[in-house]
VEXNU-393663 format. One record per residue (C-alpha): chain; residue in three letters; residue number from 1; x, y, z. Coordinates in nm, 2 decimals. Example, Ala and Ser with C-alpha at 12.3 -4.5 7.8 and 13.67 -1.06 7.14 Angstrom:
2
REC   kette   rest    nr       c1       c2       c3
REC       A    ALA     1     1.23    -0.45     0.78
REC       A    SER     2     1.37    -0.11     0.71
end
This chain:
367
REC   kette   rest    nr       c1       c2       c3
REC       A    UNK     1     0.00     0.00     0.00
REC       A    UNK     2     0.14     0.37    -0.11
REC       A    UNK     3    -0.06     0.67    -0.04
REC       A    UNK     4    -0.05     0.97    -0.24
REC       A    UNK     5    -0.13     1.31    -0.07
REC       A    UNK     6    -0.24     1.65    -0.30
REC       A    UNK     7    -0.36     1.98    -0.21
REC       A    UNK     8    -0.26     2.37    -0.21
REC       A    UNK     9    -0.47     2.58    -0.03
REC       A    UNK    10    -0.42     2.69     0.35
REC       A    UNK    11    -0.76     2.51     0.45
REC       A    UNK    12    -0.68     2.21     0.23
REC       A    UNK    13    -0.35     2.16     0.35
REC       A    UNK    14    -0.44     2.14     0.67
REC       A    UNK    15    -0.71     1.90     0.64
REC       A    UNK    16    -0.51     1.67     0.48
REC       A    UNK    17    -0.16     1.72     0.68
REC       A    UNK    18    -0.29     1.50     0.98
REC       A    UNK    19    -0.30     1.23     0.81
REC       A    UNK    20     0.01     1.21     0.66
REC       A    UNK    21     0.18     1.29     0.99
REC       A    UNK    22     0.01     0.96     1.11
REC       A    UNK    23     0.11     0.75     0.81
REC       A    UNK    24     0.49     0.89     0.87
REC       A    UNK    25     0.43     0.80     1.22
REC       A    UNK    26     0.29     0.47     1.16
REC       A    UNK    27     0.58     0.39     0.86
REC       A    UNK    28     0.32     0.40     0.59
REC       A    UNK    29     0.45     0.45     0.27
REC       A    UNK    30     0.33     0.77     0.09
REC       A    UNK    31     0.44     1.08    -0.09
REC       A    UNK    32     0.26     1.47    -0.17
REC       A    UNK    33     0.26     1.67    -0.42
REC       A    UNK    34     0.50     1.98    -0.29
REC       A    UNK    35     0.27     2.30    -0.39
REC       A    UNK    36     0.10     2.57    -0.27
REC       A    UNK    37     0.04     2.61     0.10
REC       A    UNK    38     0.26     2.28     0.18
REC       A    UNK    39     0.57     2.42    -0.01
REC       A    UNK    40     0.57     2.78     0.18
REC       A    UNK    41     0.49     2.65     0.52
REC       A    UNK    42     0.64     2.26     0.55
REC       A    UNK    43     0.94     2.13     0.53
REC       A    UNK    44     0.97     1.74     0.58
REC       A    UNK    45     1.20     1.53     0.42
REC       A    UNK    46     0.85     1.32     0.28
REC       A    UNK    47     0.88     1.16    -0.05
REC       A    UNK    48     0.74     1.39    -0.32
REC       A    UNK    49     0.50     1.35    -0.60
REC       A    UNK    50     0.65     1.60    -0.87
REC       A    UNK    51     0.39     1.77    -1.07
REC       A    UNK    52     0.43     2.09    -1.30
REC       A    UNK    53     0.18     2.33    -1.50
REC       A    UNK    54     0.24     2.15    -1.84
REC       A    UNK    55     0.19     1.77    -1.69
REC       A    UNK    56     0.00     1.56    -1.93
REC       A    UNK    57    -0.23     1.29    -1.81
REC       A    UNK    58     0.01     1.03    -1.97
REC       A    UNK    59     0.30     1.15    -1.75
REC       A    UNK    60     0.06     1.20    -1.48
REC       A    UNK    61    -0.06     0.80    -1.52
REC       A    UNK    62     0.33     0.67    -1.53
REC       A    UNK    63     0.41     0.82    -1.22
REC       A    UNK    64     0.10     0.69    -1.03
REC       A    UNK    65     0.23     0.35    -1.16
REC       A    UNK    66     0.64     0.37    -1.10
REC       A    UNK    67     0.52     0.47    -0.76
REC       A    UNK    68     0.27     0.21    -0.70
REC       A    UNK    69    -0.02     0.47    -0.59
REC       A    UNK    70    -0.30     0.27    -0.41
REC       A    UNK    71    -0.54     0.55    -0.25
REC       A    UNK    72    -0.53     0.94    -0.32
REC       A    UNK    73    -0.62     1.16    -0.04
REC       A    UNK    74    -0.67     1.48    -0.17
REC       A    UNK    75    -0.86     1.84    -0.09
REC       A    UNK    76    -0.98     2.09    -0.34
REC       A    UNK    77    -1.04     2.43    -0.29
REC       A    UNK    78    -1.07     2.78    -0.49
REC       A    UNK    79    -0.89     2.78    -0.73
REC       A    UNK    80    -0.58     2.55    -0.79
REC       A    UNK    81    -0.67     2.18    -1.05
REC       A    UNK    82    -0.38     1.96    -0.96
REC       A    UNK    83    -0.55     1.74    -0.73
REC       A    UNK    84    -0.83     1.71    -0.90
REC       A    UNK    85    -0.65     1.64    -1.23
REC       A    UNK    86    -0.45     1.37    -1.06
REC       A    UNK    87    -0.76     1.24    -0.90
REC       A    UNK    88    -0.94     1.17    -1.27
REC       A    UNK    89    -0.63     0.95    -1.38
REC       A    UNK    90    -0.62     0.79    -1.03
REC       A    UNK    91    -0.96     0.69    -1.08
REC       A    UNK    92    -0.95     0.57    -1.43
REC       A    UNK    93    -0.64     0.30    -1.29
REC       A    UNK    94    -0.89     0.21    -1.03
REC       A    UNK    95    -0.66     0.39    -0.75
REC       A    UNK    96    -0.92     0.44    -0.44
REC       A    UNK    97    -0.98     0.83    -0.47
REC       A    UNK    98    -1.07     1.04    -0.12
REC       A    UNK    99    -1.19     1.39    -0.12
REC       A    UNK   100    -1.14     1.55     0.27
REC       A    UNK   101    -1.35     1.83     0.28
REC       A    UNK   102    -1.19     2.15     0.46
REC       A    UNK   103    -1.49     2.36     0.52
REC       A    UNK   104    -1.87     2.38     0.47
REC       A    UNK   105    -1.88     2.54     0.14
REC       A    UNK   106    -1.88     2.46    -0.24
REC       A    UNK   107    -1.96     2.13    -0.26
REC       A    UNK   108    -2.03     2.01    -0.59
REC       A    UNK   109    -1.84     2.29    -0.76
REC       A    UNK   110    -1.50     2.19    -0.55
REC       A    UNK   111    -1.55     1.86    -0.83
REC       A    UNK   112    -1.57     2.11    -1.16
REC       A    UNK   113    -1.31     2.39    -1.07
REC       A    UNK   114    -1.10     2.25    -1.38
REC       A    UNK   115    -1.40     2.34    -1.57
REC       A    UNK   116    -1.47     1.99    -1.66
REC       A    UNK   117    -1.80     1.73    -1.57
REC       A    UNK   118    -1.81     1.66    -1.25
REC       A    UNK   119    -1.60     1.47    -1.06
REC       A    UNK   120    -1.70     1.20    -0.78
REC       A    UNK   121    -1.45     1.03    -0.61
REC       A    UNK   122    -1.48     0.70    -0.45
REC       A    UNK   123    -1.60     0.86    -0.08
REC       A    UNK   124    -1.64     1.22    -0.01
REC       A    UNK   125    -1.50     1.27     0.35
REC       A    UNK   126    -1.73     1.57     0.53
REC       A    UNK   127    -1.70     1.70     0.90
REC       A    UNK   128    -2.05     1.67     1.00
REC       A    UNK   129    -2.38     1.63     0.94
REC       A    UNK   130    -2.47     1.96     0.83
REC       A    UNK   131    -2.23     1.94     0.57
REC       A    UNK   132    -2.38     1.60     0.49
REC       A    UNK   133    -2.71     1.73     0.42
REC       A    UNK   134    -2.58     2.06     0.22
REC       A    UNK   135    -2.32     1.80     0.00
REC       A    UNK   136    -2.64     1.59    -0.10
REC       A    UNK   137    -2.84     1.90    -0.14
REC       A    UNK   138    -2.57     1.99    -0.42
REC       A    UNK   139    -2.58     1.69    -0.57
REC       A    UNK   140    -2.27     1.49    -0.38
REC       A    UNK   141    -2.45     1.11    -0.42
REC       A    UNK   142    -2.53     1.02    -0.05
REC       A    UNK   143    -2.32     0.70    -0.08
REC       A    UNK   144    -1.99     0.82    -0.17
REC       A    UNK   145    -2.00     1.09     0.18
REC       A    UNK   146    -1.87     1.01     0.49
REC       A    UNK   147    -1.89     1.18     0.81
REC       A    UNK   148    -1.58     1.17     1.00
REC       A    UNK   149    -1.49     1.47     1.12
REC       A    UNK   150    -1.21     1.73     1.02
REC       A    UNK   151    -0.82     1.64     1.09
REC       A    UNK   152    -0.73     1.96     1.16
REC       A    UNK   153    -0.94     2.02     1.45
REC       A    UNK   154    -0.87     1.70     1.61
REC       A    UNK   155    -0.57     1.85     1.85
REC       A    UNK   156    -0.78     2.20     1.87
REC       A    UNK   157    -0.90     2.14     2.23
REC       A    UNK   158    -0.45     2.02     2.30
REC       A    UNK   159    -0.34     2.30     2.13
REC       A    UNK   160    -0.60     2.54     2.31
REC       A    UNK   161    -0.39     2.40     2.64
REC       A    UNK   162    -0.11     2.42     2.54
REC       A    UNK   163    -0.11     2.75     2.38
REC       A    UNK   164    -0.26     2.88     2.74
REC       A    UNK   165     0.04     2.78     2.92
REC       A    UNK   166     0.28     3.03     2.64
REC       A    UNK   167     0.13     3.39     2.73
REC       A    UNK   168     0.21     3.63     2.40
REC       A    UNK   169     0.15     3.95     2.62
REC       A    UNK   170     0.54     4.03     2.47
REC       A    UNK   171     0.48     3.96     2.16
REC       A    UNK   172     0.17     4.13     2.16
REC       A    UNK   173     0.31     4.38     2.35
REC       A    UNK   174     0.56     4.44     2.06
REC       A    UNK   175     0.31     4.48     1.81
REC       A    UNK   176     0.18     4.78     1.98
REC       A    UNK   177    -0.06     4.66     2.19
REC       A    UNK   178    -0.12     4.79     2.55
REC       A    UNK   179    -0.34     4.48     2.68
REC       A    UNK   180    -0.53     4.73     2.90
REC       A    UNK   181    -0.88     4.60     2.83
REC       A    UNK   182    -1.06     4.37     2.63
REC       A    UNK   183    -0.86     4.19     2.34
REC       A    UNK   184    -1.05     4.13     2.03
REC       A    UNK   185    -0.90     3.88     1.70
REC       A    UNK   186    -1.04     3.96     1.39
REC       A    UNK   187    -0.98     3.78     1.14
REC       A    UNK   188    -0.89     3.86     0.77
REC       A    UNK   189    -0.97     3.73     0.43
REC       A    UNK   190    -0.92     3.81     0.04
REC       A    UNK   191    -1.23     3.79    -0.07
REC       A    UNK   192    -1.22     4.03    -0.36
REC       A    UNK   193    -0.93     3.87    -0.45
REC       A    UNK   194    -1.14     3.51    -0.45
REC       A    UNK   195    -1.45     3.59    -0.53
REC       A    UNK   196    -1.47     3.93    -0.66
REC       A    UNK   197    -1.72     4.25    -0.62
REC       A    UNK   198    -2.05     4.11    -0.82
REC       A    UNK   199    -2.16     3.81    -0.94
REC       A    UNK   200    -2.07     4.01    -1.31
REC       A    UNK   201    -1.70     3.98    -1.21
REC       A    UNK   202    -1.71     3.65    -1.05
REC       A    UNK   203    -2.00     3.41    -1.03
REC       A    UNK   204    -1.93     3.31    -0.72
REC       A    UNK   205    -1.98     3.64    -0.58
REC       A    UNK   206    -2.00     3.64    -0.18
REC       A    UNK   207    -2.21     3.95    -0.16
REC       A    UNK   208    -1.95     4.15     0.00
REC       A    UNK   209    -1.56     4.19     0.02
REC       A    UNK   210    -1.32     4.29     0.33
REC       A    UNK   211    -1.35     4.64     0.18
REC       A    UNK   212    -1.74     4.64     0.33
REC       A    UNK   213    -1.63     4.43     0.63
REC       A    UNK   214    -1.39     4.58     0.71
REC       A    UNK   215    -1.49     4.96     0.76
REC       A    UNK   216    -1.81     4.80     0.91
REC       A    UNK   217    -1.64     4.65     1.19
REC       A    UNK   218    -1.37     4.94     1.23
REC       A    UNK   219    -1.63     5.20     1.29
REC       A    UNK   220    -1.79     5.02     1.56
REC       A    UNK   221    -1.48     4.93     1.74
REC       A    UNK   222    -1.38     5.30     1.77
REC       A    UNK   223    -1.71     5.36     1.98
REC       A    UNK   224    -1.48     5.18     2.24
REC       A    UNK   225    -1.15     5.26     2.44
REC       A    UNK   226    -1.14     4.93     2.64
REC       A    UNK   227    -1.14     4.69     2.32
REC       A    UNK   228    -0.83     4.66     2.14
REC       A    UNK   229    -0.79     4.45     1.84
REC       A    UNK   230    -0.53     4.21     1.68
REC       A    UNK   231    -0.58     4.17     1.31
REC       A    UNK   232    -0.50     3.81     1.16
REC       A    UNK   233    -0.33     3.84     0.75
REC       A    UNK   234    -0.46     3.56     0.55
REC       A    UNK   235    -0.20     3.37     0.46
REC       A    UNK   236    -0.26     3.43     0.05
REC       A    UNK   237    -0.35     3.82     0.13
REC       A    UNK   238    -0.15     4.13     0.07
REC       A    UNK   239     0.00     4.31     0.44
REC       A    UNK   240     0.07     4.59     0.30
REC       A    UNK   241    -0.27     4.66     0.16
REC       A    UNK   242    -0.46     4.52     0.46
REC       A    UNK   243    -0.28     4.76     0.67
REC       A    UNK   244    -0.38     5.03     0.41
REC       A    UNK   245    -0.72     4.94     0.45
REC       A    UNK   246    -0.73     4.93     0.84
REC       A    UNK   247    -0.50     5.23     0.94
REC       A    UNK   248    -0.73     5.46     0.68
REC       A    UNK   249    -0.81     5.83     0.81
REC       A    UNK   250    -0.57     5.74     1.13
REC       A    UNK   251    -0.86     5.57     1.31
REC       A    UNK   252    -0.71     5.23     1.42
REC       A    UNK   253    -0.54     5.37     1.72
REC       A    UNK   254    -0.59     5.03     1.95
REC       A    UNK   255    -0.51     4.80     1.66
REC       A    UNK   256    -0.24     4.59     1.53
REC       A    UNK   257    -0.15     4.34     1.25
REC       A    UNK   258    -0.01     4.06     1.39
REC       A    UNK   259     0.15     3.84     1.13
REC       A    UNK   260     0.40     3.53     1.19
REC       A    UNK   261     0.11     3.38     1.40
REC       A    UNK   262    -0.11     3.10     1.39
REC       A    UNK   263    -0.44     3.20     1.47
REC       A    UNK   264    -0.55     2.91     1.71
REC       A    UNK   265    -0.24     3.01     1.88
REC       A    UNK   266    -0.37     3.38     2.01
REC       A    UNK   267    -0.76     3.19     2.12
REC       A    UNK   268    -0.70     3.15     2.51
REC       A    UNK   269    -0.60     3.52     2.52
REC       A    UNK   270    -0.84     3.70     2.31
REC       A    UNK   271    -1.21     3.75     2.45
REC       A    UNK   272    -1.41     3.72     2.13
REC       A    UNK   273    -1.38     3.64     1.76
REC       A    UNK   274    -1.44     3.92     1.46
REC       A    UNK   275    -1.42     3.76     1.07
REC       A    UNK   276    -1.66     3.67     0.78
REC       A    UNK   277    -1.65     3.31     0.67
REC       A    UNK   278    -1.27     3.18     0.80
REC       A    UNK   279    -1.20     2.83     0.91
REC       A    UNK   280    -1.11     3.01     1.25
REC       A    UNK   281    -1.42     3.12     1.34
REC       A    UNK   282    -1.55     2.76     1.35
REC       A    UNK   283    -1.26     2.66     1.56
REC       A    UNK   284    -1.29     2.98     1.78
REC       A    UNK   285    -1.65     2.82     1.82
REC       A    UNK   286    -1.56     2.47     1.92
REC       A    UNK   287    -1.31     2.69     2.19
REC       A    UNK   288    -1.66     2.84     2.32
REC       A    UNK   289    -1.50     3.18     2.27
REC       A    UNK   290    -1.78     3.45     2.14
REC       A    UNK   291    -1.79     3.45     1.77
REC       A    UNK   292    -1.91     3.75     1.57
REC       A    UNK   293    -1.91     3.65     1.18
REC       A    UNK   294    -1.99     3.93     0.98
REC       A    UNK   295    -2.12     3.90     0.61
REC       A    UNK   296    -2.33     4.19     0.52
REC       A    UNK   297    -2.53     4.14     0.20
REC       A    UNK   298    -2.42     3.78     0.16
REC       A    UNK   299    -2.55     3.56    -0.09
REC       A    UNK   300    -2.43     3.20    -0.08
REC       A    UNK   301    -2.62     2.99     0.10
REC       A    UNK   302    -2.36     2.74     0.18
REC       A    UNK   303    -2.14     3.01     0.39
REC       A    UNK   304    -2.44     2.96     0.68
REC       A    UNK   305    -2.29     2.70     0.89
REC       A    UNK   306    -2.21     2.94     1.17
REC       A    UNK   307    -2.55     3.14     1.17
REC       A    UNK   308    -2.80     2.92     1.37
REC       A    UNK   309    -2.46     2.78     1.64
REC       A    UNK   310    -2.49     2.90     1.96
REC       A    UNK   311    -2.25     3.11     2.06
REC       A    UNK   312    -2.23     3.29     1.71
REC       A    UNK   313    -2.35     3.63     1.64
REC       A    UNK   314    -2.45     3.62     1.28
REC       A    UNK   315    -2.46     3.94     1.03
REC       A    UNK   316    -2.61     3.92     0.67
REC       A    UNK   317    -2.84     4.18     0.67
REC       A    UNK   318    -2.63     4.59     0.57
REC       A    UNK   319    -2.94     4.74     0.72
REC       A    UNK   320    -2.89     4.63     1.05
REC       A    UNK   321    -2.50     4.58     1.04
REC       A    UNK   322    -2.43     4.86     1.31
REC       A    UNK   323    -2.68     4.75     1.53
REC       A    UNK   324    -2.58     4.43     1.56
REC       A    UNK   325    -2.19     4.45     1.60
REC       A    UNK   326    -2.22     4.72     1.85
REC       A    UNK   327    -2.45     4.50     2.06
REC       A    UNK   328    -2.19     4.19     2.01
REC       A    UNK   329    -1.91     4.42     2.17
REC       A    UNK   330    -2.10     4.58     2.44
REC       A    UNK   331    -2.12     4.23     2.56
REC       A    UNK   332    -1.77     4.16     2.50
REC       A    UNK   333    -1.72     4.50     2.69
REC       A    UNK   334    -1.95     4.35     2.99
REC       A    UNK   335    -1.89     4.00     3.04
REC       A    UNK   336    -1.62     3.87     3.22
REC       A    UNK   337    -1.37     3.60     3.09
REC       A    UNK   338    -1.66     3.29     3.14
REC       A    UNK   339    -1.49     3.12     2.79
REC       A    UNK   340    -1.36     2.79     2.70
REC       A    UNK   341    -1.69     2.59     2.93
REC       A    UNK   342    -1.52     2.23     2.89
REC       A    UNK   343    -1.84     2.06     2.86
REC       A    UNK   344    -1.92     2.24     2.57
REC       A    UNK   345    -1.61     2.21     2.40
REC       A    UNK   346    -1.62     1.87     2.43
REC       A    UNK   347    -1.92     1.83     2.30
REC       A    UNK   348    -1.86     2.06     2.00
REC       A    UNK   349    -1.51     1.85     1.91
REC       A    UNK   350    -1.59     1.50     1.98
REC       A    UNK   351    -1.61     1.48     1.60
REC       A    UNK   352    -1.32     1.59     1.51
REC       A    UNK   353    -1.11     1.41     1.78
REC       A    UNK   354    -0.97     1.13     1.62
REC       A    UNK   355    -1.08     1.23     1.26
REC       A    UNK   356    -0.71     1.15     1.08
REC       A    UNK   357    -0.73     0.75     1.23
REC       A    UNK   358    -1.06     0.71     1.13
REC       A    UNK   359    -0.98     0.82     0.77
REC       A    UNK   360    -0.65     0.63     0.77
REC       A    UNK   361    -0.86     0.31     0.88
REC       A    UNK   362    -1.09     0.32     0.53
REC       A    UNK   363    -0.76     0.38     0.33
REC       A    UNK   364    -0.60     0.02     0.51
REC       A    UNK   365    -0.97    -0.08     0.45
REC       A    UNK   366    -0.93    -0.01     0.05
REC       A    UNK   367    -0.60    -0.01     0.00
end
């Protein structure tokens, strides 16, 4: 048995990384495909899959052989085809195919972003059952998905310990932050950059960008001295311009970008959660800290999952945007630092929790 391992975006990568840490730990044979997210941000001395823009299916099909490919794990996200084009050759040798879903979103279209028919793999690996009932809904056939959690949340509720015992006051500190008062993480995205500014310049339109979010959020945060505010680059999205965006008119006195960071790794020290539709919201969730998504004017459906989870302050309408936020952080302002219940996270993470051995167990099952 020889596992192959593909994907390139942040989300992707991590869904899948897991997984091959437990194969390498386990001495299971396997190699990845050395792009995107995995090239700029891991450095293992793993066995690679080479792959390269002008790859032809032929070449694709003799390397799959030489390297005695049984099962291909891979992820799809925005924008980048090399998974999936691997995936259609994998198939067509009969090599057991494995899509790990990162996130609740995109579904069917994940299977077409190659612009060709629709791709099914052999099982379609989803977190929950929500996103079981959205991937049918879309037209994922019910007997290829499988609920078994996410890999990278099944070491959120460790790492939330862990992280807790390594304050970053100093490094906070040295981003400019005074840690007088409340500490809020908001949490960036490029979503003009993904998805454009109307469904004219990209069909998959959100109905918004950060340059509605954003301006949205700042002007509620200035109403008050006691919050101060760390803000979290996307990995794919420009500093420079963020910063432009956020330090506008000289009105993000008690905020900082703090880059070099995970995330996840700031969650035991912040009080609440600002972003749109990020990854770390949901984990922020599972953490029980207070999550404020904001997506004013959004029009997929799909980017719901958060709405209706308790815990999660929910904006989609512009017309009460204000309203809402400023409510959200007058409560931040007023409650105390009652986060992080253990009960409820681990109720909320039980899925995830051993998510990477249960999806390694159907690969030794097929492969």
């Amino acid at each position: 048995m020889s596992i192959l391992f593909s994907a390139y975006e942040v989300g992707s990568v991590r869904s899948i990384y897991p997984i091959l840490d437990l194969c390498d730990k386990s001495n299971i044979s396997f190699c990845y495909t050395n792009i995107g997210f995995f090239k700029n941000n891991y450095n293992n001395d793993w066995d690679l899959f080479p792959v390269f823009k002008t790859q032809t299916e032929c070449e694709i099909k003799e390397l799959l052989l030489k390297k005695r490919i049984t099962s291909f794990i891979f992820s799809v996200n925005i924008k980048d085809t090399t998974a999936l084009k691997i995936a259609r050759v994998a198939k067509k040798l009969g090599i057991t195919t494995i899509h790990i879903l990162d996130y609740w979103n995109g579904y069917i279209s994940r299977m077409s972003v190659d612009n060709k028919e629709t791709f099914y793999p052999d099982y379609y690996i989803v977190p929950d059952d929500l996103a079981r009932s959205r991937a049918i809904s879309e037209g994922i056939p019910l007997e290829i998905i499988l609920v078994l959690g996410q890999p990278a949340f099944e070491d959120s509720v460790e790492r939330y310990k862990l992280n807790k015992l390594t304050p970053k006051d100093n490094f906070l500190i040295s981003k400019g932050l005074k840690l007088s008062g409340k500490l809020i993480l908001f949490v960036s995205e490029p979503v003009y950059m993904d998805f454009g500014e109307s469904k004219d310049d990209n069909q998959h339109y959100k109905g918004y960008t950060e340059f509605d979010v954003i301006p949205l959020v700042k002007k509620n945060l200035l109403k008050y001295n006691n919050i101060e505010t760390c803000i979290l680059p996307h990995p794919r999205e420009s500093e420079s311009k963020l910063r432009d965006l956020w330090y506008k008119d000289n009105t993000c006195n008690n905020c900082a970008i703090v880059s070099n960071i995970r995330g996840r790794d700031l969650l035991p020290f912040v009080d609440g959660v600002i972003g749109m539709a990020s990854t770390l919201l949901y984990e922020s969730w599972l953490m029980d800290i207070p999550v404020l998504s904001v997506q004013p004017g959004l029009i997929p459906e799909n980017l719901r999952m958060l709405q209706k989870r308790k815990g999660v302050t929910f904006v989609d309408n512009k017309n009460n945007s204000n309203q809402i936020i400023s409510k959200w952080l007058e409560n931040i302002c007023s409650n105390g630092n009652d986060i992080h219940r253990d009960h409820l996270v681990k109720e909320r993470s039980f899925l995830h929790k051993n998510s990477a051995n249960a999806i390694l167990k159907l690969i030794n099952r097929e492969g």
